[in-house]
C-alpha positions, 0 to 999 in steps of 0.5 A: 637502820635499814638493810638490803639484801645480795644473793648469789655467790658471785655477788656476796663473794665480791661483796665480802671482798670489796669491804661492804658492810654485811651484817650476816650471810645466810647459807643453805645447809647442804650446799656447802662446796669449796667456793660456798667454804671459801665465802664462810672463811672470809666471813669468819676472818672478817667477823661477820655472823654466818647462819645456817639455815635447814634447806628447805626453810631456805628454799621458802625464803629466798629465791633460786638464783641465792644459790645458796647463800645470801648477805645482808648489807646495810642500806646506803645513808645518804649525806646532807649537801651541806656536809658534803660542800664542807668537806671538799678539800680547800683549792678544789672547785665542787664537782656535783652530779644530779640525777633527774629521773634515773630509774633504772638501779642499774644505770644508777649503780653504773654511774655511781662507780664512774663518778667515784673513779672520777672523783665526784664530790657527790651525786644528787637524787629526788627523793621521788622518781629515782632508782632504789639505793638497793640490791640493783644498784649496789650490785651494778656499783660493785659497793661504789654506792657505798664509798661515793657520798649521795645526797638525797632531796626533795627535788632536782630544782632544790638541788639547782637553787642550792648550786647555785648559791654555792656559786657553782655554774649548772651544767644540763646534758641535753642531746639537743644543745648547741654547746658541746662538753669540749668547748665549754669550760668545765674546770671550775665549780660545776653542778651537771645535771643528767636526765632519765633514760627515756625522756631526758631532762625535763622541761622546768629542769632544762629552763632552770640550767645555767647552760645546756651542753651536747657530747659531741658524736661522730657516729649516726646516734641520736643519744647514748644510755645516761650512764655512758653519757654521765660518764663522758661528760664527768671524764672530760671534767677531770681533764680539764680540772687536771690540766687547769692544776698542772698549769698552777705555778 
C-alpha cells in the first residue's frame, strides 16, 4: 500500500478531524505548544502512532513549512468502473465526471469536493495526463478524494465507449457549444466530460461527445477555471435530477 504525506499543522489537525486514514503523525521534538498538544491527544484518542523525531533529524527530513509535524495517509484507491455502476442505488440514473487533461492537483481536489457535495457516482481520470491523487489534491479536497470513489483508466475515449454501452448520454463542456446546460436535459443517465485548464477538451474527445454543451454567461469571459466550470455544470445536474424526482407520483 502506498502512502502520501500532509505537512503543516493546520493540514494535519484538519485531517485528524475529517477521519482521513493517517497511518502515523511525526512531530518534532521541542516544538510541542498547546495546538501541536492538541494534534497528539486527538491522535492518541483515535489510535493513531505518534513519533517523535530529534529536531534536527526532522529538519533534514522534512521541509520548513511541516511546521513541525507531518501525517502519513494512505494513498487514494481507486475503484473499478464496474463496481461503481453496480452499486448506484436502483431508481438512480449514473452521474459520471470524466476528467481530460486535469493537471493542476488543486483543481482536481476542488473538484472532487463538489462532485461528492453533488452526489457524483464517480470521477474518472487517465492513467496519463492527470493531476497526482496526492498531497495537493488531497489537501485542496478537504479528504473529499477520500469519501468520493475515482475510477482510473487507460484513456478518456475508453471511458466515452464504456458510458456509452451503459447507456448513458456524454455530456463535453465546451466554451464553444451552441447548447448550453440550462436547455438541455440533464436529468437522465449522464457522462460529462470536463477539459484541462489550458486547452480544454481535445479534439478526438470533442468528436467522440454525444453532444457539446456551453454555461451560459452574462459577464465579458471567455471561460471559467475547470473546477468553477465543473461545478456549475454538476449543480445544475442535481437540479433537474431533484426536480424530475419531486414530479414522480
Amino acid at each position: 500500500m502506498k502512502y502520501v504525506r500532509i505537512h503543516g499543522r493546520q493540514p494535519v489537525n484538519e485531517a485528524l478531524s475529517d477521519g482521513w486514514p493517517i497511518r502515523e503523525i511525526v512531530v518534532r521534538q521541542g516544538s510541542r505548544d498547546a495546538f501541536l498538544s492538541e494534534i497528539v491527544s486527538k491522535a492518541s484518542a483515535l489510535g493513531i502512532k505518534t513519533v517523535q523525531m530529534d529536531s534536527s533529524a526532522f529538519d533534514r527530513t522534512f521541509p520548513r513549512q511541516s511546521q513541525g509535524v507531518v501525517a502519513t495517509v494512505r494513498e487514494v484507491e481507486t475503484r473499478n468502473l464496474d463496481d461503481v455502476l453496480r452499486e448506484i442505488p436502483a431508481g438512480q440514473d449514473p452521474l459520471f465526471v470524466a476528467l481530460d487533461g486535469i493537471e493542476d492537483p488543486h483543481n482536481l481536489g476542488a473538484i472532487t469536493r463538489t462532485c461528492l457535495a453533488m452526489g457524483v457516482h464517480a470521477i474518472v481520470i487517465p492513467k496519463h495526463r492527470t493531476a497526482s491523487l496526492g498531497e495537493g489534491a488531497a489537501k485542496s479536497s478537504a479528504g473529499a478524494i477520500f469519501k468520493q470513489p475515482i475510477c482510473q483508466v487507460s484513456n478518456i475515449h475508453y471511458f466515452i465507449e464504456w458510458a456509452k454501452r451503459q447507456g448513458m448520454w456524454v455530456y463535453g463542456l465546451d466554451a464553444g457549444a451552441t447548447a448550453d446546460i440550462w436547455n438541455t436535459d440533464l436529468s437522465g443517465p449522464v457522462a460529462l466530460i470536463i477539459g484541462g485548464e489550458d486547452r480544454g477538451l481535445a479534439r478526438l474527445t470533442r468528436e467522440k461527445c454525444d453532444f457539446l454543451l456551453k454555461i451560459p454567461m452574462a459577464g465579458r469571459i471567455g471561460s471559467l477555471n475547470a473546477s468553477v466550470a465543473c461545478g456549475i455544470a454538476i449543480s445544475e445536474c442535481r437540479r433537474q435530477r431533484q426536480q424530475k424526482a419531486s414530479k414522480r407520483p
